[in-house]
C-alpha positions as CSV (number, residue, x, y, z in Angstrom):
1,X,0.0,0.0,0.0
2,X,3.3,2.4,1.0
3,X,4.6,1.8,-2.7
4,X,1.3,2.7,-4.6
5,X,0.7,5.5,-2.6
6,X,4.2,6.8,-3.0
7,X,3.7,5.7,-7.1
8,X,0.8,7.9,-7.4
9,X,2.5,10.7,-5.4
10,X,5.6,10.9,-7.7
11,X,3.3,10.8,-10.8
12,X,1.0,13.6,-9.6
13,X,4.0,15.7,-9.0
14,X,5.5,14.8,-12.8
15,X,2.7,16.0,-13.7
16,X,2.3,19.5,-12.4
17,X,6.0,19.6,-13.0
18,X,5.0,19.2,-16.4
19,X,1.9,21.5,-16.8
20,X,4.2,24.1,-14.6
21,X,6.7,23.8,-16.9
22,X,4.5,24.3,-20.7
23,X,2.7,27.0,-19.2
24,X,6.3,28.8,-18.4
25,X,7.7,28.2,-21.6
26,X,5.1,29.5,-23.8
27,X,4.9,32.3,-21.5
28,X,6.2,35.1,-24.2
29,X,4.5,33.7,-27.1
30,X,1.3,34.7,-26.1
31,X,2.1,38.3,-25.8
32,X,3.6,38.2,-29.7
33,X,0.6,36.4,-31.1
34,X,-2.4,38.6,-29.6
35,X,-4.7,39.2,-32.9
36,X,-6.5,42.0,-31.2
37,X,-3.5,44.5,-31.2
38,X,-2.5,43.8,-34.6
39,X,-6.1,44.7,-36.6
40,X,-6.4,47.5,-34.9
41,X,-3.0,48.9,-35.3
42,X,-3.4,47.9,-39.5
43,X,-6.9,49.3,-39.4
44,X,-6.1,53.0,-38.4
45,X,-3.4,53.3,-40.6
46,X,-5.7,52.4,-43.6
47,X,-8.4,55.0,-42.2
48,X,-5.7,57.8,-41.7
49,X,-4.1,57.4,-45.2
50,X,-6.7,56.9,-47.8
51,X,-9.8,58.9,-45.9
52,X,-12.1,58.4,-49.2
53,X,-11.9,54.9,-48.8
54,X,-14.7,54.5,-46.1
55,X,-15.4,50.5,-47.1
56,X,-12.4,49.9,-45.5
57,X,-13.4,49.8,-41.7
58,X,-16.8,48.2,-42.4
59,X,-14.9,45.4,-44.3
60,X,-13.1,44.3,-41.2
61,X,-13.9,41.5,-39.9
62,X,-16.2,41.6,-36.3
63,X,-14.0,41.1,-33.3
64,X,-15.8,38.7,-30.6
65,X,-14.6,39.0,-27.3
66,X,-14.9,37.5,-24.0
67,X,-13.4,38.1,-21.0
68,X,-12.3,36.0,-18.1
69,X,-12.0,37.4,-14.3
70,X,-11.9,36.3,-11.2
71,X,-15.8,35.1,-11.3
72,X,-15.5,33.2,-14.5
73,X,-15.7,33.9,-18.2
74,X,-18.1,36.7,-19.1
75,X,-20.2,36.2,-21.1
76,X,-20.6,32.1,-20.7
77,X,-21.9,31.9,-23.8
78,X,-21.7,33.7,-27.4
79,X,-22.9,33.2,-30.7
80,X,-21.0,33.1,-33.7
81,X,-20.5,32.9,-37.0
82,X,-18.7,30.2,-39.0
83,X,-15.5,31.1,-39.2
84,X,-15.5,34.0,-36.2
85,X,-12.0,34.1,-34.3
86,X,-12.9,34.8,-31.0
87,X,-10.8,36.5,-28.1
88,X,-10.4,35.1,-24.7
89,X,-9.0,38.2,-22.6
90,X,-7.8,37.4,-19.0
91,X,-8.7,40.0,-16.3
92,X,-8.2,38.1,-13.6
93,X,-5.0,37.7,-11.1
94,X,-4.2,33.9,-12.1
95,X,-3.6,32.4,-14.7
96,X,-6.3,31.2,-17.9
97,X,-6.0,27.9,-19.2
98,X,-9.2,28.0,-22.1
99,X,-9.9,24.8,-23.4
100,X,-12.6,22.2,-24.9
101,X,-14.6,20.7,-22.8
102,X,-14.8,17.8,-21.2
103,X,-11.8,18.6,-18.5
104,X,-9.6,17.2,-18.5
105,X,-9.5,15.7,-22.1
106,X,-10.6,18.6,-23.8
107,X,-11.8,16.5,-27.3
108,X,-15.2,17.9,-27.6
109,X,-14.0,19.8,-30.6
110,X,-13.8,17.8,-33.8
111,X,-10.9,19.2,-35.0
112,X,-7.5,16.7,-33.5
113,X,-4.0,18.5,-33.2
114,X,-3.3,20.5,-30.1
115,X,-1.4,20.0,-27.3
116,X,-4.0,17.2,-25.5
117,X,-6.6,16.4,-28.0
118,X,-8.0,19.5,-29.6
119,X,-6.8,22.4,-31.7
120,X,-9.5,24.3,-29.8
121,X,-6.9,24.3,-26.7
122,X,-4.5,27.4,-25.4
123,X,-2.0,24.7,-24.1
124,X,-1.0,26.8,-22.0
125,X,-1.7,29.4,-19.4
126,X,-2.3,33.2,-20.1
127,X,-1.3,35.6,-17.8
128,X,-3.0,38.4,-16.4
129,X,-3.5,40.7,-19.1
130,X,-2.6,38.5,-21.7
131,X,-5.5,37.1,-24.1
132,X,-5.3,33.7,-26.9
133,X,-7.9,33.6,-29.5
134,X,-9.3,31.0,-31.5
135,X,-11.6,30.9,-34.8
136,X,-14.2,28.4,-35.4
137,X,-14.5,26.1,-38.4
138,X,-17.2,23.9,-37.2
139,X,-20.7,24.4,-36.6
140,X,-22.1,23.5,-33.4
141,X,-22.0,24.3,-29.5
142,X,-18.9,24.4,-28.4
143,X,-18.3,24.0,-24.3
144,X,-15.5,25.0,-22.5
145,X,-13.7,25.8,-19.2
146,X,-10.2,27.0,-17.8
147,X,-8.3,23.8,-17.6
148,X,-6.8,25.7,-14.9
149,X,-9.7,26.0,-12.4
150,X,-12.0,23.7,-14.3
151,X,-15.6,24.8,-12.7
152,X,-15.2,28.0,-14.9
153,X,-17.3,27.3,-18.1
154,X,-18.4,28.7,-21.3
155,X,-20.1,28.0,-24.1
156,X,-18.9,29.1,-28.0
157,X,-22.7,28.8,-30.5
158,X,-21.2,28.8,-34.2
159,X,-23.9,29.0,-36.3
């Protein structure tokens, strides 16, 4: 009994080791890779230089946001269109892990790759501050929570 208990007791602490570790790593990346700063620092340019041009902000595509503080995600559930990219921003002061639903296999989402089972996965966490965004391919309800304090949930409504 001794050796299983002190089995399960080294593997639990690979694994946070682990998860510690991917969400350190990536730390960085997140900040380079935030689509929100980068249409809206292309946009104004546009607008400035050619002010005849006034198809040009209408033709951008609609940003869909939603935040996550300290009492979850906000709002728990959206409705998009097929092929939206949507913004997960963290307000809160820990760490964001967004990811498919069901914890913690996160495969709900038919599309395979990411780091666990599903591209629809930050595979990592996001900082305070910090945001990851994701765009939808698939129709359908798409549930998810912060892999980091699973009980947080949303839901993404591609239509």
């Amino acid at each position: 009994m001794k050796t299983l208990t002190a089995v399960v007791v080294v593997i639990l602490v690979v694994i946070g080791l682990f998860v510690w570790y991917r969400g350190g790593l990536n730390l960085q990346v997140s900040v380079d890779t935030s689509p929100t700063v980068s249409p809206t620092l292309s946009a104004s340019p546009s607008a400035s230089v050619s002010p005849s041009s006034s198809a040009s902000p209408a033709a951008s595509p609609k940003q869909y946001l939603i935040t996550y503080n300290d009492s979850g995600y906000s709002p728990a559930t959206i409705n998009v269109p097929l092929g939206a990219t949507v913004t997960w921003k963290n307000n809160s002061t820990h760490g964001m892990w967004t990811a498919a639903d069901p914890h913690p296999i996160h495969n709900s989402y038919p599309e395979g790759g990411g780091c666990i089972n599903s591209d629809f996965d930050a595979c990592k966490q996001i900082q305070p501050g910090q945001s990851w965004s994701f765009t939808f391919n698939q129709k359908g309800s798409w549930g998810y929570h912060n892999h980091a304090k699973s009980a947080d949930k949303g839901v993404v409504v591609v239509q």
